[in-house]
Backbone as CSV, one residue per row, in Angstrom:
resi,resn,N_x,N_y,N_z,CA_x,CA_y,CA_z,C_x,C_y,C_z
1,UNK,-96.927,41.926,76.283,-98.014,42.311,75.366,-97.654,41.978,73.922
2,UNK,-96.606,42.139,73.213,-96.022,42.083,72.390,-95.773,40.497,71.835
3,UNK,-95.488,39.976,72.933,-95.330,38.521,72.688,-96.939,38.124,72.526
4,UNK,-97.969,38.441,73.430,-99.377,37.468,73.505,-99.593,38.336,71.408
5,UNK,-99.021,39.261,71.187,-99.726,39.821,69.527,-99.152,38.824,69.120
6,UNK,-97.726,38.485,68.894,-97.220,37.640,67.886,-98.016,36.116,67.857
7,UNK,-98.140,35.805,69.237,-98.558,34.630,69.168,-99.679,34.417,68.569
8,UNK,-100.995,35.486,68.933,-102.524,35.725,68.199,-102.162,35.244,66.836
9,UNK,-101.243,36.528,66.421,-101.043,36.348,64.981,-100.154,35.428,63.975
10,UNK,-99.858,33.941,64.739,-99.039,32.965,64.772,-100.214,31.740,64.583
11,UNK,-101.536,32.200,65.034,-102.525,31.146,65.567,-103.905,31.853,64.230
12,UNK,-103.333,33.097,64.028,-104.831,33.707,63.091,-104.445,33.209,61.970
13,UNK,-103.285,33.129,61.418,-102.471,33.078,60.119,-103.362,31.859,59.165
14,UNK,-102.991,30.575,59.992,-103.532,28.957,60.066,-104.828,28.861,59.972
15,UNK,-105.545,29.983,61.094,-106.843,29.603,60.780,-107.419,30.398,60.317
16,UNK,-107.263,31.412,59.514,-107.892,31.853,58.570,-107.771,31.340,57.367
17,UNK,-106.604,30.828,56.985,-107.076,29.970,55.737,-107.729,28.733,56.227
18,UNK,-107.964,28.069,57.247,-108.652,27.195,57.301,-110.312,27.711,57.425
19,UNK,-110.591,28.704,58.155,-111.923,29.170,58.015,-111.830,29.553,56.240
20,UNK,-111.656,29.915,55.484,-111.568,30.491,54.616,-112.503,31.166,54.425
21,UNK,-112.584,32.643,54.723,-114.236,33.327,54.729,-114.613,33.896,53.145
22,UNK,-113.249,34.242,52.379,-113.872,34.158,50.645,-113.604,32.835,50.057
23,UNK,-113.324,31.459,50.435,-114.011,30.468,49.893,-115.007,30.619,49.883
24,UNK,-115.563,30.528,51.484,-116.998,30.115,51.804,-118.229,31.391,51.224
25,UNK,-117.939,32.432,50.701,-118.564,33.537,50.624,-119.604,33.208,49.051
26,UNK,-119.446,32.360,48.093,-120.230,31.875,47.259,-121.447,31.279,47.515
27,UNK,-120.811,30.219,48.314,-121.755,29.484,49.068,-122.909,29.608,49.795
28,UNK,-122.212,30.817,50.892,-123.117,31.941,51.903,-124.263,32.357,50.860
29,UNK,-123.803,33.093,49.606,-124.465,33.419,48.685,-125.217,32.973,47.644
30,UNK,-124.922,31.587,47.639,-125.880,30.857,46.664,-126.949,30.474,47.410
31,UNK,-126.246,30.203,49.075,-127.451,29.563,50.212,-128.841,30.277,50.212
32,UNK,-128.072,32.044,50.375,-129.204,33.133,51.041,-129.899,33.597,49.317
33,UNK,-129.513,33.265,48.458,-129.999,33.956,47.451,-131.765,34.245,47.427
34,UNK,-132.120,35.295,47.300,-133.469,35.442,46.928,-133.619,35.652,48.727
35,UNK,-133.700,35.559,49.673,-133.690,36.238,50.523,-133.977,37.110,50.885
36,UNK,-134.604,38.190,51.755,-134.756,39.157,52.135,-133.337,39.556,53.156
37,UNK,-133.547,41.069,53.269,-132.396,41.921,54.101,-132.634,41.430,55.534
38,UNK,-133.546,41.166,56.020,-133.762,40.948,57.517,-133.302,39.566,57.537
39,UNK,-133.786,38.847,56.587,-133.609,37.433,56.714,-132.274,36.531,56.858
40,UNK,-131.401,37.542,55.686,-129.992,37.405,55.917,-129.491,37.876,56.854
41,UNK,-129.558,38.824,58.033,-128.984,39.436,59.073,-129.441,38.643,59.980
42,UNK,-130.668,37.844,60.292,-130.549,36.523,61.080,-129.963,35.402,60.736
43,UNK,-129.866,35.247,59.416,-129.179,33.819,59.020,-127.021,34.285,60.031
44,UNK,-126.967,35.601,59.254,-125.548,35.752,59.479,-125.304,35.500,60.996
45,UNK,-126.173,36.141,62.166,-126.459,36.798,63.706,-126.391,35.004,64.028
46,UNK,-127.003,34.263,63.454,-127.171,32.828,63.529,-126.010,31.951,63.571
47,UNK,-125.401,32.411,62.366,-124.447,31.353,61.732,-123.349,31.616,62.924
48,UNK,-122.649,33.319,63.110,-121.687,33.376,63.570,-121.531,32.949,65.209
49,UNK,-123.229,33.201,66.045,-123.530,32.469,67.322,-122.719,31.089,67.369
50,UNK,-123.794,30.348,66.327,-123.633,28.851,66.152,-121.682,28.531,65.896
51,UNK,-120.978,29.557,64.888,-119.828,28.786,64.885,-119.087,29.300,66.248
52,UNK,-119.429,30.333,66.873,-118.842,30.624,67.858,-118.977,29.558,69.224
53,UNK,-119.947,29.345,69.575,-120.542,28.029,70.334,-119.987,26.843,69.865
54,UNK,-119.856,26.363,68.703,-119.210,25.537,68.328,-117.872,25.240,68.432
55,UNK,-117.592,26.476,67.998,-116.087,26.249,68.633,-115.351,26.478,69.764
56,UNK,-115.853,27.989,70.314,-115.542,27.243,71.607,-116.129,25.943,72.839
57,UNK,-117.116,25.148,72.756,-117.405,24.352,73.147,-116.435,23.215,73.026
58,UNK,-116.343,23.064,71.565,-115.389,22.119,70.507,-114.152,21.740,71.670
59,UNK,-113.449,23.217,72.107,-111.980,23.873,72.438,-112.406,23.337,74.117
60,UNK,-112.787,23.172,74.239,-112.706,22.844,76.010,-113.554,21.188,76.399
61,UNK,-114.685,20.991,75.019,-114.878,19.776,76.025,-115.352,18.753,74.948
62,UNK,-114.241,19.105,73.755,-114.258,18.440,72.340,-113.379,17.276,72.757
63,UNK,-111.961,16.963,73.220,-111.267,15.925,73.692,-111.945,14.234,74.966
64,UNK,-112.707,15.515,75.528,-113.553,14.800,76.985,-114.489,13.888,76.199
65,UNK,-115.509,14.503,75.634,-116.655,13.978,74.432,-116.217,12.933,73.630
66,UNK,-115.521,13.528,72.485,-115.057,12.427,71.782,-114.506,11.030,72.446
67,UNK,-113.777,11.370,73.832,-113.188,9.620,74.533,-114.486,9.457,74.726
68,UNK,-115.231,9.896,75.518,-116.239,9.547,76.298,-117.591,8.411,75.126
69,UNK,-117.431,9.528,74.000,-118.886,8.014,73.152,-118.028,7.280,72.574
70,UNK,-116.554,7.304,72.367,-115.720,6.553,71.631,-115.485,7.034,70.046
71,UNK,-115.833,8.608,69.711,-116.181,9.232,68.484,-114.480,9.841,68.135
72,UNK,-113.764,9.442,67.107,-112.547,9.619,66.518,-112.922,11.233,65.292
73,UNK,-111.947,11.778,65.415,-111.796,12.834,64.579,-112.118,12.571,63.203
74,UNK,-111.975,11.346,62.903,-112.266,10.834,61.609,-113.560,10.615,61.308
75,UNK,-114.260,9.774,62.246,-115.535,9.697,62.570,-116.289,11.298,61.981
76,UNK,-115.650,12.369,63.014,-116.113,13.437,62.875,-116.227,13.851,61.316
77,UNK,-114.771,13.855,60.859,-115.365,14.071,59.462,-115.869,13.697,58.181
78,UNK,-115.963,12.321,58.649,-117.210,11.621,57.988,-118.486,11.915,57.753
79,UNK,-119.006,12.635,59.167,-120.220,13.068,59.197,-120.244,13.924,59.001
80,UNK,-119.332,14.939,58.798,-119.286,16.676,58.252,-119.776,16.456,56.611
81,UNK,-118.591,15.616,56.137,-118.768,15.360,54.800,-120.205,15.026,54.659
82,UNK,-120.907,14.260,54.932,-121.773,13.289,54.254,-123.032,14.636,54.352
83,UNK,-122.549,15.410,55.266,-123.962,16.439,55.531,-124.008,17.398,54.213
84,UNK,-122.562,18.316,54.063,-121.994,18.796,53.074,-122.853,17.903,51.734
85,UNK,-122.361,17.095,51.107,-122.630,16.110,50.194,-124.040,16.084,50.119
86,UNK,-125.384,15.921,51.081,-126.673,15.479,51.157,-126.964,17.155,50.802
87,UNK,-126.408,17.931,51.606,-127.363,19.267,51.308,-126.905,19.826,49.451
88,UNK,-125.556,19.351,49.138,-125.230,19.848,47.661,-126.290,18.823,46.484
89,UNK,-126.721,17.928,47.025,-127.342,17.391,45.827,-129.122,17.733,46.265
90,UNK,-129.206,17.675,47.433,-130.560,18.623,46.966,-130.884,19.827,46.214
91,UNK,-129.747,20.433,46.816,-129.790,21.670,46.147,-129.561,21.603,44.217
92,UNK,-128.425,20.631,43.836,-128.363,20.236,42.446,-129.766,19.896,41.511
93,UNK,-130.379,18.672,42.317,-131.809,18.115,41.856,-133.198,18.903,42.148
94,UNK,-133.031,20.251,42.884,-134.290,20.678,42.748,-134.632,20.908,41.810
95,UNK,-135.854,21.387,41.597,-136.067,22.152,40.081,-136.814,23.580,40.907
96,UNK,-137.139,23.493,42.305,-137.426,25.097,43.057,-136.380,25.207,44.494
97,UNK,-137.145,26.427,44.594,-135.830,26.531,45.868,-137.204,26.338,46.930
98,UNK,-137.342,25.109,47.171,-138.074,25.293,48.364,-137.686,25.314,49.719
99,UNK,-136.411,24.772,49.811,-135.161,25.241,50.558,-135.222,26.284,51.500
100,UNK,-136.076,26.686,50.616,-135.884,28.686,51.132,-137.228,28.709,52.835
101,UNK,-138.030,27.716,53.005,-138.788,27.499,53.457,-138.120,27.314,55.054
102,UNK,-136.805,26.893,55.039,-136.425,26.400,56.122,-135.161,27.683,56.135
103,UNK,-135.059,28.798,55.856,-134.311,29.676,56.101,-133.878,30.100,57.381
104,UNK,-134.780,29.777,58.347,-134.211,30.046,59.352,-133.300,29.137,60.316
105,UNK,-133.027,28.100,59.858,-132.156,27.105,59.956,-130.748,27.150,59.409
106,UNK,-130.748,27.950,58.588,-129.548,27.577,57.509,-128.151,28.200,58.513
107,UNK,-128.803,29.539,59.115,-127.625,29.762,59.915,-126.978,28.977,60.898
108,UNK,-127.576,27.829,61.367,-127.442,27.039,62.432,-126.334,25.738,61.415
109,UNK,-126.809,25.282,60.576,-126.406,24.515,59.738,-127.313,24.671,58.679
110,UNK,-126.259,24.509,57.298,-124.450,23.815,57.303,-124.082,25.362,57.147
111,UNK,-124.180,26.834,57.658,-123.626,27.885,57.751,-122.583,27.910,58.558
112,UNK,-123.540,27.961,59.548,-122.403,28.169,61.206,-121.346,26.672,61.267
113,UNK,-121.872,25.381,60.969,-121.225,24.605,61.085,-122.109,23.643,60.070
114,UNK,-121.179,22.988,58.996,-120.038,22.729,59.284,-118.980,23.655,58.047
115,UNK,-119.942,24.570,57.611,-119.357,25.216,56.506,-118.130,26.815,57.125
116,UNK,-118.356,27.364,58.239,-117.311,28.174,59.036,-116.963,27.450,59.911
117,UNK,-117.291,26.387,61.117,-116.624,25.931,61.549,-116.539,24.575,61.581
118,UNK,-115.878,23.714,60.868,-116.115,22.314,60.523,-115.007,21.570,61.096
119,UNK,-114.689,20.273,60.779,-114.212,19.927,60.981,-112.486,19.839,61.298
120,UNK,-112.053,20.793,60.187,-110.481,21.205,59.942,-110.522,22.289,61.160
121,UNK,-111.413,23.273,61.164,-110.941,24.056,62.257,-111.554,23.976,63.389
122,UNK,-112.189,22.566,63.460,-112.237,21.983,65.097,-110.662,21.173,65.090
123,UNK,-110.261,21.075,64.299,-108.628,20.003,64.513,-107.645,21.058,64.739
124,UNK,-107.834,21.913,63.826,-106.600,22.640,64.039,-106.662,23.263,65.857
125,UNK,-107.944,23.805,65.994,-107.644,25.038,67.075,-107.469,24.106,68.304
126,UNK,-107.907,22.158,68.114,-107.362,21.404,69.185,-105.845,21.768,69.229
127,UNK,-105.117,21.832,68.240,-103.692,21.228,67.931,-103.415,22.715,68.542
128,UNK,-103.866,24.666,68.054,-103.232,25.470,68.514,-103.305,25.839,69.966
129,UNK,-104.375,25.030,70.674,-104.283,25.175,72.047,-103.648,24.730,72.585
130,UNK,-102.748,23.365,72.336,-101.804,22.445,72.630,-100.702,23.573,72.793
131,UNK,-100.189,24.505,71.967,-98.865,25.160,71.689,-99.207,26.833,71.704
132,UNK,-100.122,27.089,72.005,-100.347,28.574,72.020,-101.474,28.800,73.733
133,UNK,-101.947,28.275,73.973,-103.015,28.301,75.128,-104.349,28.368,74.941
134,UNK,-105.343,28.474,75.721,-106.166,28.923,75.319,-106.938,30.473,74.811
135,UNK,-106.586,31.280,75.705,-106.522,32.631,75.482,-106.291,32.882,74.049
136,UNK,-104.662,32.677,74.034,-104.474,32.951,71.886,-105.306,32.473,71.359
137,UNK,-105.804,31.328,71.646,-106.448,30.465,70.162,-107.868,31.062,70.370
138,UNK,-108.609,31.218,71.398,-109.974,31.737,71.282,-110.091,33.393,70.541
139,UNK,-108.812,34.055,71.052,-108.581,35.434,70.123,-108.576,35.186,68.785
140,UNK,-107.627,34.854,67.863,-107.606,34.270,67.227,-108.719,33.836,66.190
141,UNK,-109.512,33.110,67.021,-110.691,32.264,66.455,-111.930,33.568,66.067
142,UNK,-112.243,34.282,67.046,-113.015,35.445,67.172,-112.708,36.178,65.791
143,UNK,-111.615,36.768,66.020,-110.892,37.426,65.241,-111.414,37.146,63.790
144,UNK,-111.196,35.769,63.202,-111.750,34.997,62.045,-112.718,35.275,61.821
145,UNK,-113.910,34.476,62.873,-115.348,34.635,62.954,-115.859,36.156,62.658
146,UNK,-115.159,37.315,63.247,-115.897,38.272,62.778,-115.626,38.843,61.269
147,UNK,-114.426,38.617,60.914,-114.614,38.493,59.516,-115.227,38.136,58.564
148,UNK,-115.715,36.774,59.282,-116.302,35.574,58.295,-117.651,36.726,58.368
149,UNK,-118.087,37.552,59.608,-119.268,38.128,59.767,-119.485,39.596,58.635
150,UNK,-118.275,40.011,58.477,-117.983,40.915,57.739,-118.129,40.556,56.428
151,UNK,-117.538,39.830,55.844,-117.227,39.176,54.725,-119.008,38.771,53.901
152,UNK,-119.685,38.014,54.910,-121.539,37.512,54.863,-122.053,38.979,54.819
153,UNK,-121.704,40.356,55.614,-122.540,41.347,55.651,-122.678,42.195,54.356
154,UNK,-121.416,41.941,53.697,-121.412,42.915,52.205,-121.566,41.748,51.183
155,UNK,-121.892,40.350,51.427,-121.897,39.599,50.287,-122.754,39.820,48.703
156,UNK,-123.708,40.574,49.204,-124.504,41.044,47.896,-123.594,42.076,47.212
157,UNK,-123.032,42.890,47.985,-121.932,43.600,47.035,-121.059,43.511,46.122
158,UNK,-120.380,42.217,46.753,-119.654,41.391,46.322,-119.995,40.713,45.458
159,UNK,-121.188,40.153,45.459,-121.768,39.197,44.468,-122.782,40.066,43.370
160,UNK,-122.902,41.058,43.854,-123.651,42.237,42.440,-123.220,41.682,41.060
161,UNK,-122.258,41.978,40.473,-121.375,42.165,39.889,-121.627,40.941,38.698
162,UNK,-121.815,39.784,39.536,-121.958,38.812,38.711,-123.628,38.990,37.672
163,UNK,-124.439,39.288,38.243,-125.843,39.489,37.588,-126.534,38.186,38.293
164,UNK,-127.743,38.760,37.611,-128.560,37.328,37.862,-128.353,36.070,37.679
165,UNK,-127.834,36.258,36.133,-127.907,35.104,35.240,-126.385,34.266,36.006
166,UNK,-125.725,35.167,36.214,-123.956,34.904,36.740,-124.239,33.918,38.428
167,UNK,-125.372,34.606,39.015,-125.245,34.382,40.296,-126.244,32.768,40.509
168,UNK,-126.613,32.550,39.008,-127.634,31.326,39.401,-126.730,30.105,39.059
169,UNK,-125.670,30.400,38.253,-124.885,29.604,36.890,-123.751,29.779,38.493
170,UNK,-123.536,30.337,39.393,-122.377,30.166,40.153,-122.976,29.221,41.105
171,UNK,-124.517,29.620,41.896,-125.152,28.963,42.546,-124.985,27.120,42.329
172,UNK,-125.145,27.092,41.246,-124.735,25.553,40.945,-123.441,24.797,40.965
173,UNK,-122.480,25.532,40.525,-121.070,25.368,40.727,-120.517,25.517,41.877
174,UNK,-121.220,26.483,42.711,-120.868,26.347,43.922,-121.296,24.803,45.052
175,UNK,-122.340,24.245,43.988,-122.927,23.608,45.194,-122.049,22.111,44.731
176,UNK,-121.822,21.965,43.813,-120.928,20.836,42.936,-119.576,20.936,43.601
177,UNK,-119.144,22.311,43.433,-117.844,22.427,44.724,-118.275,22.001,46.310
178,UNK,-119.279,22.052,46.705,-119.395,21.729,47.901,-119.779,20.275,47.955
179,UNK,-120.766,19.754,46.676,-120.459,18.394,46.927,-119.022,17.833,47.094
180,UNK,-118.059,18.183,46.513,-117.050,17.907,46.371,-116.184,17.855,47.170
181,UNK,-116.121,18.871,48.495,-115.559,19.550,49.802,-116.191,18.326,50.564
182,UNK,-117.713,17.479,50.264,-118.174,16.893,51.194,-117.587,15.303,50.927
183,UNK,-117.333,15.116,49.597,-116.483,14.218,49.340,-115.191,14.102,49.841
184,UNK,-114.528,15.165,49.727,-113.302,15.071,50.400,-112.880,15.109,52.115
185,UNK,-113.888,15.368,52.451,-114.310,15.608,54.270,-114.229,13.832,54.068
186,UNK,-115.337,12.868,53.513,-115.408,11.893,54.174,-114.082,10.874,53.598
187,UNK,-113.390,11.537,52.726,-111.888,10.455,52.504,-111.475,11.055,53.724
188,UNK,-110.738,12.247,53.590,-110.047,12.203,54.750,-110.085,11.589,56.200
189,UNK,-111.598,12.036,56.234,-111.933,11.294,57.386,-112.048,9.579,57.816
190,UNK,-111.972,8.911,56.389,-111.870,7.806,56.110,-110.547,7.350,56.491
191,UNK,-109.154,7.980,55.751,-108.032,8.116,55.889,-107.659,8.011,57.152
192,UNK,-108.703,8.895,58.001,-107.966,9.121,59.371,-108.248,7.942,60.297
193,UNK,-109.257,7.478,59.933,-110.066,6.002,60.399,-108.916,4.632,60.454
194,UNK,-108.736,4.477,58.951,-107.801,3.904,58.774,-106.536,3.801,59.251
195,UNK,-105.961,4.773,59.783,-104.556,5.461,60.336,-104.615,5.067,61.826
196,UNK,-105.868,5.280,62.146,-105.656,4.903,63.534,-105.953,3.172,63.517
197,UNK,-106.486,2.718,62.589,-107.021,0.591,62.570,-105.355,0.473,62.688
198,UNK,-104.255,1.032,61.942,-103.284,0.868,61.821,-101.907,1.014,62.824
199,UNK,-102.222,1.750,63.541,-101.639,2.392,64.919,-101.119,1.600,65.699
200,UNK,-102.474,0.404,65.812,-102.908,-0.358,66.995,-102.050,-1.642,66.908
């Protein structure tokens, strides 16, 4: 018993900073802003389904898939990025949030994926199943996810503080950081492209 804790907590360590649930908690919050209470408790009920499905799906028939269309990890985060990147500059160039129109989507994406479970922690929890099993790493993963659920449930609390004026002026910076996250998704993923032309 003792040993399956250490290991959980050998496998949560990694991926909680890779989920990062107060990175992502701006974001959550610039997304849902203006929102209603019901509306956010489906976006959250949404998001955490979707990254949960995601990842464990990812974890059992993410290796099979990827040989099978010929789709490289790099590949993968190419397209994480570029989604990241397309949704931060709409959001930059609006001048309304009409955005808000498609709210019931947001939990599905880029919430649930690829913003809690994206690309880094579809790689990693390949790599901790390799060396921990499956059992740890799906604990583990849960474990995260309900945080990340925790973390989305008090976000107005959290984000009080700033004011209006604070939370619209972050709203933008947040989304410039996420262009930026989506930039860096598609080097890496570029990187990784490259690494493997090179392999061969």
């Amino acid at each position: 018993m003792m040993n399956m804790l250490n290991d959980v907590l050998l496998v949560f360590v990694p991926m909680f900073f890779t989920v990062d649930p107060i990175g992502i908690l701006p974001i959550f919050a610039s997304l849902t802003n203006g929102l209603s209470s019901q509306e956010k408790r489906q976006i959250i009920f949404q998001s955490l389904l979707t990254a949960s499905l995601v990842a464990v799906g990812f974890i059992f028939l993410g290796k099979g898939i990827f040989h099978f269309l010929g789709i490289t990890m790099g590949d993968f985060m190419v397209a994480g990025g570029v989604i990241l990147f397309c949704l931060a500059m709409v959001d930059l160039t609006s001048q309304s949030k009409t955005r808000r129109g498609i709210a019931s989507e947001l939990g599905a994406v880029p919430i649930g994926t690829p913003l809690v479970v994206g690309p880094a922690v579809l790689t990693i929890s390949l790599m901790l199943v390799s060396v921990h099993g499956v059992a740890v790493t799906l604990t583990a993963l849960f474990l995260n996810i309900a945080i990340v659920g925790v973390v989305f449930t008090f976000s107005d609390t959290l984000m009080r503080f700033l004011g209006q004026s604070g939370s619209r002026a972050l709203s933008k910076v947040m989304m410039l950081l996420l262009a930026a996250i989506g930039v860096m998704m598609v080097r890496r993923g570029i990187i990784e492209i490259m690494s493997g032309i090179h392999s061969f």
